[in-house]
PLY file of the C-alpha trace (Angstrom):
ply
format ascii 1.0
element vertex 103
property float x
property float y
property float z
element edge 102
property int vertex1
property int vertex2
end_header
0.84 -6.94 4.32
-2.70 -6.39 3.11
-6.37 -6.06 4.86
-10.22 -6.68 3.93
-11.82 -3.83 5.11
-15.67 -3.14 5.41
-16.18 0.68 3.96
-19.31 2.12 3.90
-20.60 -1.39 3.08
-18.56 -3.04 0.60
-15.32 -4.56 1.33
-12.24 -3.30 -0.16
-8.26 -5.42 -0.16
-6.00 -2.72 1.00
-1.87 -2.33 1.68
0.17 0.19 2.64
0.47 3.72 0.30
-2.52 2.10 -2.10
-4.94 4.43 -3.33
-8.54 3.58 -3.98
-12.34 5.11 -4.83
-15.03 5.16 -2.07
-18.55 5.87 -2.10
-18.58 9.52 -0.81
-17.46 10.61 2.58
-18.76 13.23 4.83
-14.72 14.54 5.32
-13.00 17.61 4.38
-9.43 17.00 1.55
-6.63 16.57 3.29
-8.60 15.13 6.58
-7.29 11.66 8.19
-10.15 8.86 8.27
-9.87 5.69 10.19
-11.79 2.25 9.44
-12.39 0.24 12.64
-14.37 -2.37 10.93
-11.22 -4.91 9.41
-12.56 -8.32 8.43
-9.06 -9.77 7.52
-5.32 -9.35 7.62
-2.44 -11.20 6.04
1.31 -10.51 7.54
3.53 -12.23 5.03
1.12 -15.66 5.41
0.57 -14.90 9.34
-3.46 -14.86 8.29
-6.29 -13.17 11.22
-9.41 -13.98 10.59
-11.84 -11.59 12.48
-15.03 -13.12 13.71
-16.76 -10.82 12.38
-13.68 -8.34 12.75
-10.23 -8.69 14.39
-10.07 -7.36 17.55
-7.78 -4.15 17.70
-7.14 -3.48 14.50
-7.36 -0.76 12.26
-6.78 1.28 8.94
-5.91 4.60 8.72
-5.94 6.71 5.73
-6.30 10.25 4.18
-8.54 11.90 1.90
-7.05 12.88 -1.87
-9.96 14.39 -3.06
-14.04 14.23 -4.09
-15.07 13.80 -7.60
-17.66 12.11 -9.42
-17.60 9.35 -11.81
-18.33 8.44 -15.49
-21.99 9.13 -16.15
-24.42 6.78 -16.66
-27.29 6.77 -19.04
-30.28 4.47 -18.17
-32.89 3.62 -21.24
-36.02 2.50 -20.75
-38.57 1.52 -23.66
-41.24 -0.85 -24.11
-41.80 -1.48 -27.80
-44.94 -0.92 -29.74
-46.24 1.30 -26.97
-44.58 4.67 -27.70
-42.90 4.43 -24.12
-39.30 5.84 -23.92
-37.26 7.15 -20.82
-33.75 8.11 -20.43
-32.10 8.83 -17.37
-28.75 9.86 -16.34
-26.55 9.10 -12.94
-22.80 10.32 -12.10
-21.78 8.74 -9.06
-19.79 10.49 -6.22
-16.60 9.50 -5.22
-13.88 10.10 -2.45
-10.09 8.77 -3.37
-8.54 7.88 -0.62
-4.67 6.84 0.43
-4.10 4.33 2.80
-1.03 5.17 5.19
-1.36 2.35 7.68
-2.26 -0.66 9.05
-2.48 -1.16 12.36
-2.81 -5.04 13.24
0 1
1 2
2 3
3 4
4 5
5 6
6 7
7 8
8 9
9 10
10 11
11 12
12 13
13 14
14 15
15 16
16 17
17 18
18 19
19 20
20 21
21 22
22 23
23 24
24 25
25 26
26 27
27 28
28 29
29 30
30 31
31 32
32 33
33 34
34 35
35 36
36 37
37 38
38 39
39 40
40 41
41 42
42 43
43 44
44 45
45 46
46 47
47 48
48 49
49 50
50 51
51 52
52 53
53 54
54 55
55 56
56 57
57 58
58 59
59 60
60 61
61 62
62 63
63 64
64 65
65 66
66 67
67 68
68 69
69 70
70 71
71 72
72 73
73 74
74 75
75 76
76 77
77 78
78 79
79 80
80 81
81 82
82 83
83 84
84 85
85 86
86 87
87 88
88 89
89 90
90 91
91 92
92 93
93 94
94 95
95 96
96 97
97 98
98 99
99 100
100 101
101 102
């Protein structure tokens, strides 16, 4: 059994005791979370389709822990013109298990 399930904006295929990365939550470690908005969920082939979400269901899952990610280094230059930039970005993360799936 698996789901499509909108988080934070981008849609994520989840099952049962999978772990996964999220764009940062506002939740304390250790805290249950619970995703309302589920797009899609196939039962061993029994497919629902949710227009735009199934009615009813939802995913449950707690919070492992917050990190951040690999950083990023952004170059800029335009040649000839003495123009250089660099930037760096470390994206924050929350890993998350998922402990049910409610259809």
């Amino acid at each position: 059994m698996y789901a499509i399930v909108d988080i934070a904006g981008q849609q994520f295929k989840v099952e049962k005791d999978s772990k996964l990365y999220i764009h940062r939550l506002q939740a304390e470690e250790g805290t249950e979370v619970e995703f309302d908005k589920v797009l899609l969920i196939d039962n061993n082939g029994k497919v629902k389709v949710g227009k735009p979400t199934v009615k009813g269901a939802k995913v449950s899952g707690k919070v492992l822990s917050h990190l951040k990610g690999d950083k990023v280094k952004v170059f800029k230059k335009k040649r000839r013109k003495g123009y250089k930039v660099t930037n760096g970005h470390r994206q924050l993360f929350t890993q998350i298990q998922i402990e049910e799936i409610v259809s």
